[in-house]
C-alpha positions in Angstrom: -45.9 186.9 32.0 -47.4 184.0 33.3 -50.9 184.0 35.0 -51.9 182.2 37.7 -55.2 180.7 38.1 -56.2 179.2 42.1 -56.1 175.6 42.5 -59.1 173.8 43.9 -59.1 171.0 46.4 -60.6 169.6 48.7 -57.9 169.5 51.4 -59.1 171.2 54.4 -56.8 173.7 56.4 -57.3 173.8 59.7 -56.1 177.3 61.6 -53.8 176.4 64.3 -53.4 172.7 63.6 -49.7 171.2 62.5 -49.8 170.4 58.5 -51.0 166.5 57.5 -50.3 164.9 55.0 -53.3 165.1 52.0 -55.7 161.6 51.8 -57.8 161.3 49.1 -61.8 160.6 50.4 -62.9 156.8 50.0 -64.8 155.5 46.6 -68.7 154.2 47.4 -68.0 150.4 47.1 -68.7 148.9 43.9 -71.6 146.8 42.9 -70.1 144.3 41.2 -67.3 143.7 44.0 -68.0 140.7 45.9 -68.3 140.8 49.5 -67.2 138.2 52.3 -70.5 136.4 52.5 -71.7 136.0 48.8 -68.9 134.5 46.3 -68.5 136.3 42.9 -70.4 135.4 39.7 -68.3 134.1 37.2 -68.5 136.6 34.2 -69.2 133.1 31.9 -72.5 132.7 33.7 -73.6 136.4 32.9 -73.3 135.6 29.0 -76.4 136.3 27.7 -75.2 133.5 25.0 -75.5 130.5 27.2 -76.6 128.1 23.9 -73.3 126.3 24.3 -73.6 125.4 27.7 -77.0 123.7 27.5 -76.0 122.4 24.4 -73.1 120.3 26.6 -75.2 119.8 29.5 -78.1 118.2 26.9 -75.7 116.0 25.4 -74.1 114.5 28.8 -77.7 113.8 29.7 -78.0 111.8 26.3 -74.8 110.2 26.6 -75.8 109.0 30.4 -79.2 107.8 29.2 -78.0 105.5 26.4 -75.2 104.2 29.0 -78.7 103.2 31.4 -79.9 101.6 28.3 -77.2 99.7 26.7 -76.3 97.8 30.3 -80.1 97.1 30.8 -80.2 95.5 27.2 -76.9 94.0 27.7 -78.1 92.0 31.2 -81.3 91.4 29.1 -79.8 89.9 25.9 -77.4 88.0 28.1 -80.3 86.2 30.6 -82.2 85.6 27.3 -79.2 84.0 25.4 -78.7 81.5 28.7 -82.7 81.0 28.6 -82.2 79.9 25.0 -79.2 77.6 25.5 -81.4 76.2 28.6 -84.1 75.3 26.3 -82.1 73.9 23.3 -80.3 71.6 26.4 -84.0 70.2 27.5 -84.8 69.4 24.2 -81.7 67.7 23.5 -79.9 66.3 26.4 -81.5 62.7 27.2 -80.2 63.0 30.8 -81.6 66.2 31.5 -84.7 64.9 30.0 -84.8 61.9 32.1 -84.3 64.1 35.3 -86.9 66.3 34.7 -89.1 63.2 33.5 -88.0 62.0 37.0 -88.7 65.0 39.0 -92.5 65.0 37.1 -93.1 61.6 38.3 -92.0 61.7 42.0 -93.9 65.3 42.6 -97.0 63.6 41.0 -96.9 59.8 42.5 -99.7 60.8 44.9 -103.2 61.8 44.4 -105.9 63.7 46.1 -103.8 66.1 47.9 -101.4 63.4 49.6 -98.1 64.1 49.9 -96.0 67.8 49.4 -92.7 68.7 47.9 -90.5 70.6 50.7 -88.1 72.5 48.9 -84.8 73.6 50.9 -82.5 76.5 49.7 -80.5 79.0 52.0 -79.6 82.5 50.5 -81.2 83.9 47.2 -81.9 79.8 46.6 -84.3 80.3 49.7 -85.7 82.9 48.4 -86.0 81.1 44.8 -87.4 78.4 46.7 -90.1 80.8 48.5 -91.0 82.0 45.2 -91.7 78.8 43.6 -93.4 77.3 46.7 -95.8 80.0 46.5 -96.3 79.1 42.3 -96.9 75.3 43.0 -99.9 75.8 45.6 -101.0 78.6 43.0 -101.5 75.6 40.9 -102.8 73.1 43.0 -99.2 71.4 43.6 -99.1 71.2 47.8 -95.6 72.9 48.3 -94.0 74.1 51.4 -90.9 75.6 52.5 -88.3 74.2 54.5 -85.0 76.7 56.1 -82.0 74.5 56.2 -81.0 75.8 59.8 -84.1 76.0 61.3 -84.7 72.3 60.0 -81.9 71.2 62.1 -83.3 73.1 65.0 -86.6 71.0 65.3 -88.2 71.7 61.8 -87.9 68.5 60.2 -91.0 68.0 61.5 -92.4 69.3 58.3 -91.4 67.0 56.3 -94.2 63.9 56.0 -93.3 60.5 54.7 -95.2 61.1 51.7 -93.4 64.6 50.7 -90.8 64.8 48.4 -87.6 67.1 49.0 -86.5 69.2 46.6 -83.0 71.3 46.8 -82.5 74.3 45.1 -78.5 75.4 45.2 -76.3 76.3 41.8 -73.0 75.4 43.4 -74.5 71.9 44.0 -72.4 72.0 47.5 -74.1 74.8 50.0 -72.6 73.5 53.0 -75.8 74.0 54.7 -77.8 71.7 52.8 -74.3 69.1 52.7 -74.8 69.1 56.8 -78.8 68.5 56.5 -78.3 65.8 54.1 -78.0 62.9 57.1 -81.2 63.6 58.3 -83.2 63.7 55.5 -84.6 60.0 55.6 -83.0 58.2 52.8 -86.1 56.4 51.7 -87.7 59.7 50.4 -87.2 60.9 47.2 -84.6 64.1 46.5 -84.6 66.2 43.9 -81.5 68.8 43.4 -82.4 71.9 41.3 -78.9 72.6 40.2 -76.2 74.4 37.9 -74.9 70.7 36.9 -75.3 69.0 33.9 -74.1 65.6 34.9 -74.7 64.0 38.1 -71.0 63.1 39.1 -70.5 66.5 38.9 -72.9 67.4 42.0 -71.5 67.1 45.4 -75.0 66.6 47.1 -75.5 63.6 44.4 -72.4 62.4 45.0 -73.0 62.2 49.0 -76.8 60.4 47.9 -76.3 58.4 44.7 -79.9 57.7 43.7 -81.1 61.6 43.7 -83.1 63.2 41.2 -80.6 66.1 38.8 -82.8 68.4 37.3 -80.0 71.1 35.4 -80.7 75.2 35.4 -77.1 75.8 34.3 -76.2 79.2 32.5 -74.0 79.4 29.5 -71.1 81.7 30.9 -70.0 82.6 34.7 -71.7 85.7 35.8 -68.5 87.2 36.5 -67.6 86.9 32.5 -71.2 88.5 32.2 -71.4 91.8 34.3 -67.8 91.3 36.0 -69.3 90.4 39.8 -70.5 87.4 40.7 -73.8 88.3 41.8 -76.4 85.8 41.1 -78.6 87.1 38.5 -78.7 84.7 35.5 -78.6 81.8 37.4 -81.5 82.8 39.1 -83.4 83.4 36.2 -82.5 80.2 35.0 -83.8 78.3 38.3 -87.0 80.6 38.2 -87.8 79.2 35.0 -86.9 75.7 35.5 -88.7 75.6 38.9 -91.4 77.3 36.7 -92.1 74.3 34.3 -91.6 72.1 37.5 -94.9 73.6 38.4 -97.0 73.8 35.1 -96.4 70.5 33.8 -97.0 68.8 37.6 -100.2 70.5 37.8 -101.1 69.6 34.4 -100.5 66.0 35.3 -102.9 66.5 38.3 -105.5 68.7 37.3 -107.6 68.6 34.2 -108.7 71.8 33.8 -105.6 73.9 35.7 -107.4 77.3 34.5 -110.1 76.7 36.5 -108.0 75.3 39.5 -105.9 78.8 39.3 -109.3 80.8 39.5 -110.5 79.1 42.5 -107.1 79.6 44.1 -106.3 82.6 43.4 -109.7 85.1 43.8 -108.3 88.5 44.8 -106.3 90.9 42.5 -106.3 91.8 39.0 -105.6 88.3 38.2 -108.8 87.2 40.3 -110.9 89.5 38.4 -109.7 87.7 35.1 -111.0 84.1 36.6 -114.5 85.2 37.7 -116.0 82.3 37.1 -117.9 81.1 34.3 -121.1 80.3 34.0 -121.8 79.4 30.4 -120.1 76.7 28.0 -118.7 79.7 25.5 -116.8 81.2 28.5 -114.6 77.9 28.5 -113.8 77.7 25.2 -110.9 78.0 22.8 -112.2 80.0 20.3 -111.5 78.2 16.2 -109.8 80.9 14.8 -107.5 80.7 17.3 -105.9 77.4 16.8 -102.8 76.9 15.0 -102.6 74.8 11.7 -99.5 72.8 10.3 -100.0 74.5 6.6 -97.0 71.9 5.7 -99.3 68.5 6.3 -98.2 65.7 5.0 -99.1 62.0 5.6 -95.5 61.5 6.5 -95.6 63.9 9.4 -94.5 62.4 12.1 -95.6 62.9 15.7 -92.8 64.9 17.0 -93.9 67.7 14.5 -97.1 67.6 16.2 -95.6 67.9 19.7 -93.2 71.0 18.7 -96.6 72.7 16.9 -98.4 72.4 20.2 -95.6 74.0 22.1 -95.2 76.4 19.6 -99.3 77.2 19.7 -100.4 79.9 22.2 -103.6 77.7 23.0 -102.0 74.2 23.2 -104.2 72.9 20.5 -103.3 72.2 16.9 -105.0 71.5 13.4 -103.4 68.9 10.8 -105.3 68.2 8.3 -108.7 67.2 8.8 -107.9 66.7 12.5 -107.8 68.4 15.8 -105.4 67.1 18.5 -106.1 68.9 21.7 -103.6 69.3 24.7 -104.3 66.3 26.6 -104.1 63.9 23.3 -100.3 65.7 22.4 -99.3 65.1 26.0 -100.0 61.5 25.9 -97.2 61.1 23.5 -94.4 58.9 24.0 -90.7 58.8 22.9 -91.6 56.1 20.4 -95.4 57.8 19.2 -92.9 60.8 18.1 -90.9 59.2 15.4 -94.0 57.7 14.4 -96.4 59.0 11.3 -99.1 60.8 12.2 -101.1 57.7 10.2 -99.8 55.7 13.0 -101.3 57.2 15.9 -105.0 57.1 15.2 -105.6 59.0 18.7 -104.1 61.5 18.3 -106.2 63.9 16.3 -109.8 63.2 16.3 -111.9 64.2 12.7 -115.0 66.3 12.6 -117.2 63.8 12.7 -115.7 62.2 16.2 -116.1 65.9 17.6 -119.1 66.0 20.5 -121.3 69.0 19.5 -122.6 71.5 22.6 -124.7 74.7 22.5 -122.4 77.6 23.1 -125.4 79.1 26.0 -125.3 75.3 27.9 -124.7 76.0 31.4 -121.8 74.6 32.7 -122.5 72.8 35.0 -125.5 70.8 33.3 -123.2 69.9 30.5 -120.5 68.6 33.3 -123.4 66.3 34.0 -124.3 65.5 31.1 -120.6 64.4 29.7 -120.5 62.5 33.3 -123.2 60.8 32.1 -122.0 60.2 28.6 -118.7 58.4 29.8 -120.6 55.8 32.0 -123.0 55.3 28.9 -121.9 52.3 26.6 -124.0 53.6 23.8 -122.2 57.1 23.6 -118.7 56.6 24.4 -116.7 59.7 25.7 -113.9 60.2 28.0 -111.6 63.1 28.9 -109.7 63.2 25.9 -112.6 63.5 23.7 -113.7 67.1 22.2 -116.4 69.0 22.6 -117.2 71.7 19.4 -119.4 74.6 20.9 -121.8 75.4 18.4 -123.7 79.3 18.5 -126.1 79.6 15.3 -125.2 76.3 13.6 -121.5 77.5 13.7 -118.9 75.5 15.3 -117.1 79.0 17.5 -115.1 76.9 19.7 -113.9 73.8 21.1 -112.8 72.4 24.6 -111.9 69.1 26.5 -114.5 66.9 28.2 -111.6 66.3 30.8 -112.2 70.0 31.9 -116.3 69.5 32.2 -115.6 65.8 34.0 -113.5 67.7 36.9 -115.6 70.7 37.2 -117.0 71.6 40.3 -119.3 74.7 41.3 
């Protein structure tokens, strides 16, 4: 006999109603279903193991950061390598040397203030041009800009018949400056600051034989370089060019350029650097500092001299029992440096022609008193001669008289 046991549900009967068909009641919704307005989670991100993850994450960072760095030292590396070949060229190439001689001599022809240099550049050569304008009158070299355009439009005008016009362009054939050309009187001196080696090579020397090439080429397109054609090393290589421009012209001009750049430049960090001095010692190169040629020999010749004063961080130089300052190695000549140094008794001056100054001497009564020294027949001295700063009997420092006979307070 089977028994039967009631069945529970929870169907509802109603009395009097027709029969339906049985629906089960709804589920609460879940918390883990997603809804319409917030997307689902993926179930990787609710690991509690996430190590892996960061550990990728970490290493694309690394890998992205090395990528930054490699193409910064590989547009670094490359602008050095053309500085390099740029140097070894202007101390090896006589007519780059000559240009550059050239360029020296025509920006220096005039003295006391008369007479500019105008340089002309359209583009990132403008602004080049800008840039060293601003340098030169930093140092004393008057130096102004000229816009090709606007020069054609009435500002010509800036150019005096004293000035001397300097182009900057690396193609050597900005049309710009090709259709200024015509009116840049022919009797004043040009200057091209240019990618070309060679002057046949330069379209603005070829339309004005007679003007000045002074090279800033680089050693391999820009395209080979970073695959654009952007300019980048051959703007470096200008910069630096029209850089030197600038020293060595207001070396020629000025005999103490330091002091010059203090006077002219007052504000900034860099003005706080020039405050000016009041006493001898602040002027001087101290001894220590000054590099000696430990490989002297009789037969050194006066090139080796030159290349150790480039070489020096102050200029100056020791050989032997003599000091040649930075005015005496800039007075050599092309035949002085395959000379002995034997040869060239002014170049290095011995102890006993050194001048010998108390380090606490104020300036300017030792100006007056080496002013008075060079008009006195009985104690020769002139601006090449050297002055050994003496504090306590020691000698801590030397200078040149030239930068005590220009000195003004």
């Amino acid at each position: 006999m089977v028994e039967h046991h009631p069945v529970q549900t929870s169907a509802v009967y109603l009395c009097g109603s027709a029969q339906r068909p049985l629906v089960a009641p709804p589920s609460p919704p879940s918390p883990i279903t997603p809804n319409a307005t917030r997307p689902a989670t993926p179930i990787e991100e609710l690991c509690l193991d996430d190590e892996p993850a960061t550990d990728k994450l970490v290493a694309a960072a690394d890998a992205h950061a090395k990528q930054r760095i490699a193409g910064a030292v590989h547009v670094l590396n490359t602008e050095a390598t053309s500085l390099r070949n740029l140097t070894h060229l202007y101390e090896s190439d006589p007519t780059t040397a000559e240009g550059f001689n050239s360029a020296i001599e025509t920006i220096t022809r005039y003295k006391g203030g008369r007479g500019k240099t105008v340089f002309i550049g359209v583009g990132k050569s403008g602004h080049i041009c800008k840039k060293l304008v601003a340098t030169f009158n930093s140092l004393g070299v008057h130096a102004t800009y000229l816009h090709p355009t606007e020069a054609l439009h009435g500002d010509l005008g800036k150019i005096g018949e004293h000035d001397t016009v300097l182009f900057v362009t690396f193609s050597g054939k900005t049309p710009e400056l090709i259709l200024l050309l015509p009116h840049i009187d022919a009797d004043l001196p040009t200057i091209v600051l240019t990618s070309h080696t060679k002057p046949d090579e330069c379209e603005l020397i070829r339309q004005r034989p007679g003007m000045i090439l002074v090279p800033a080429p680089i050693h391999e397109s820009e395209m080979a370089s970073f695959g654009v054609s952007a300019p980048t090393t051959s703007t470096t290589m200008a910069l630096a060019v029209g850089d030197a421009l600038a020293v060595v012209a207001s070396q020629e001009l000025h005999s103490s350029v330091a002091a010059l750049f203090g006077r002219n430049h007052p504000g900034g960090a860099i003005g706080a650097t020039y405050q000016k001095p009041q006493r001898i010692k602040d002027l001087i190169i101290p001894i220590c500092d000054i590099t000696s040629v430990c490989s002297y020999t009789e037969d050194m010749r006066g090139a080796d001299v030159l290349r150790a004063g480039y070489d020096s961080p102050t200029g100056w130089v020791r050989y032997g029992d003599l000091l040649a300052s930075p005015c005496r190695i800039r007075r050599l000549d092309s035949l002085d440096l395959i000379k002995p140094t034997r040869d060239i008794p002014w170049l290095g001056a011995s102890r006993e022609e050194w001048i010998t100054i108390a380090a606490d001497t104020r300036i300017s009564q030792a100006s007056e008193w080496i002013r008075d020294m060079r008009s006195s027949p009985e104690d020769p001295c002139d601006e090449h001669s050297i002055l050994a700063v003496i504090d306590e009997k020691d000698i801590v420092g030397v200078l040149e008289a030239g930068q005590l006979l220009g000195w003004r307070d």
